[in-house]
PLY file of the C-alpha trace (Angstrom):
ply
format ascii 1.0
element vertex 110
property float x
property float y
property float z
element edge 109
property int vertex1
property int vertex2
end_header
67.85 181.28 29.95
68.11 183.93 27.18
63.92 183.54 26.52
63.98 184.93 30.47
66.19 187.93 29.83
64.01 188.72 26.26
60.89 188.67 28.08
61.92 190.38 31.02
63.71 193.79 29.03
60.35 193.05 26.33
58.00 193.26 29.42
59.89 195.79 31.38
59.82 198.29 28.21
56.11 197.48 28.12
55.26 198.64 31.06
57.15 201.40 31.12
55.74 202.42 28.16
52.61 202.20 29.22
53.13 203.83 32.66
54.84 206.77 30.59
51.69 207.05 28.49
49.57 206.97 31.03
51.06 209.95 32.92
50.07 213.44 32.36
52.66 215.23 30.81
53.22 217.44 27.91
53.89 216.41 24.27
57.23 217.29 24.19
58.33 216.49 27.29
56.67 213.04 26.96
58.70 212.51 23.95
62.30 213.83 26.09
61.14 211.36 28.75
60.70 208.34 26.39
63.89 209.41 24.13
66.03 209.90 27.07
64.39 206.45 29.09
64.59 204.43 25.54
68.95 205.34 25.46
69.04 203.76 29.27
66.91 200.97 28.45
69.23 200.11 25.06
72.57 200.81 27.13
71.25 197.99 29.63
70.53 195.82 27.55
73.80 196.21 25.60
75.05 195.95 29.14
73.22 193.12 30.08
73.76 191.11 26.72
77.77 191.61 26.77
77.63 190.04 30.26
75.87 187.16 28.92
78.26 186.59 26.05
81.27 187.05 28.55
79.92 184.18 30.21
78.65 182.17 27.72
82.36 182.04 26.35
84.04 181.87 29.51
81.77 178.71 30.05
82.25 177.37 26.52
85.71 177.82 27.15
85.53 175.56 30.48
83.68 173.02 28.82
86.39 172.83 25.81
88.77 172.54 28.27
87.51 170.13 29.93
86.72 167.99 27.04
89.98 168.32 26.07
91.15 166.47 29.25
88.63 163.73 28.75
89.70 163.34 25.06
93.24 163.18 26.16
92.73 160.59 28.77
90.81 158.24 26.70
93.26 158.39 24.22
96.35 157.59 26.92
93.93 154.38 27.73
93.09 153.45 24.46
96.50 153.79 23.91
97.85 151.47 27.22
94.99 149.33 26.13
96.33 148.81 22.93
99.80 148.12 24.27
98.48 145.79 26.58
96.91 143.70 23.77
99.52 144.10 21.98
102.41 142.57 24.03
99.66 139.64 25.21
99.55 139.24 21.58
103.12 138.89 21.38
103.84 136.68 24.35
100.79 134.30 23.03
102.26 134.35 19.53
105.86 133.98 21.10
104.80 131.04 23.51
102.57 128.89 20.40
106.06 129.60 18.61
108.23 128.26 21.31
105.43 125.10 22.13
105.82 124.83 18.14
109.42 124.51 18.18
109.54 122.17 21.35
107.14 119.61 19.96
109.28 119.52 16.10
112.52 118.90 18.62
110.47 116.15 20.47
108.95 114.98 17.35
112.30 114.22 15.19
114.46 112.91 17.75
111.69 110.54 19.14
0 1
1 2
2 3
3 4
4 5
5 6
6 7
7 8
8 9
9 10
10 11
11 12
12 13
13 14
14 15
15 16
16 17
17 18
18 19
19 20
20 21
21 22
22 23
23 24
24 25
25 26
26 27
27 28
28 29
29 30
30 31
31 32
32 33
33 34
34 35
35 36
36 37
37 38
38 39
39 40
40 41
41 42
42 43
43 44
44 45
45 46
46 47
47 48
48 49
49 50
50 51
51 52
52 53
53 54
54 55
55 56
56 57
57 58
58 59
59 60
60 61
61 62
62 63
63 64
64 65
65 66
66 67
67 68
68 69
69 70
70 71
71 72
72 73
73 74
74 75
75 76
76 77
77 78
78 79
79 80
80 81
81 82
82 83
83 84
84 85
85 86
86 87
87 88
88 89
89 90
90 91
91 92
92 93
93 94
94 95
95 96
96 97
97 98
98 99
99 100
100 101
101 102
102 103
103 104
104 105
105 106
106 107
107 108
108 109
């Protein structure tokens, strides 16, 4: 998208450079013309690139955002994941202990 707004301020300052030239005019007021067109042309395209920055950081800031949101919600289900397994785990390891225990009991008094 910037390559679009370089070639359109190159090729606009082209041909107005060239439709300057090719008008008849004096020396010096040729040169007013150009000196005076040449300050518009730079204040536009100050203009034009400060609008692009504003929102190229405005959207840079959205994205951030939003990947903040993403990053936060994988980590609350990696998390509840991890809790999940975690208390399976624990009932497994609790239940093997318990089977353990019953078949000792069943074992020694039988």
């Amino acid at each position: 998208m910037s390559r679009f707004w370089e070639g359109l301020v190159i090729g606009g300052a082209l041909g107005y450079l060239i439709g300057i030239l090719s008008a008849p005019k004096s020396g010096a007021e040729l040169r007013q013309q150009l000196a005076d067109n040449s300050e518009d042309l730079y204040k536009q395209a100050a203009d034009s690139l400060g609008d692009i920055r504003e929102k190229t950081n405005g959207a840079l800031s959205d994205i951030q955002h939003k990947g903040n949101e993403v990053f936060k919600k994988a980590s609350d289900s990696v998390a509840e994941t991890k809790g999940q397994i975690a208390h399976k785990i624990q009932e497994f390891t609790g239940h093997n202990n318990k089977v353990m225990v019953d078949d000792v009991e069943s074992a020694t008094s039988g």
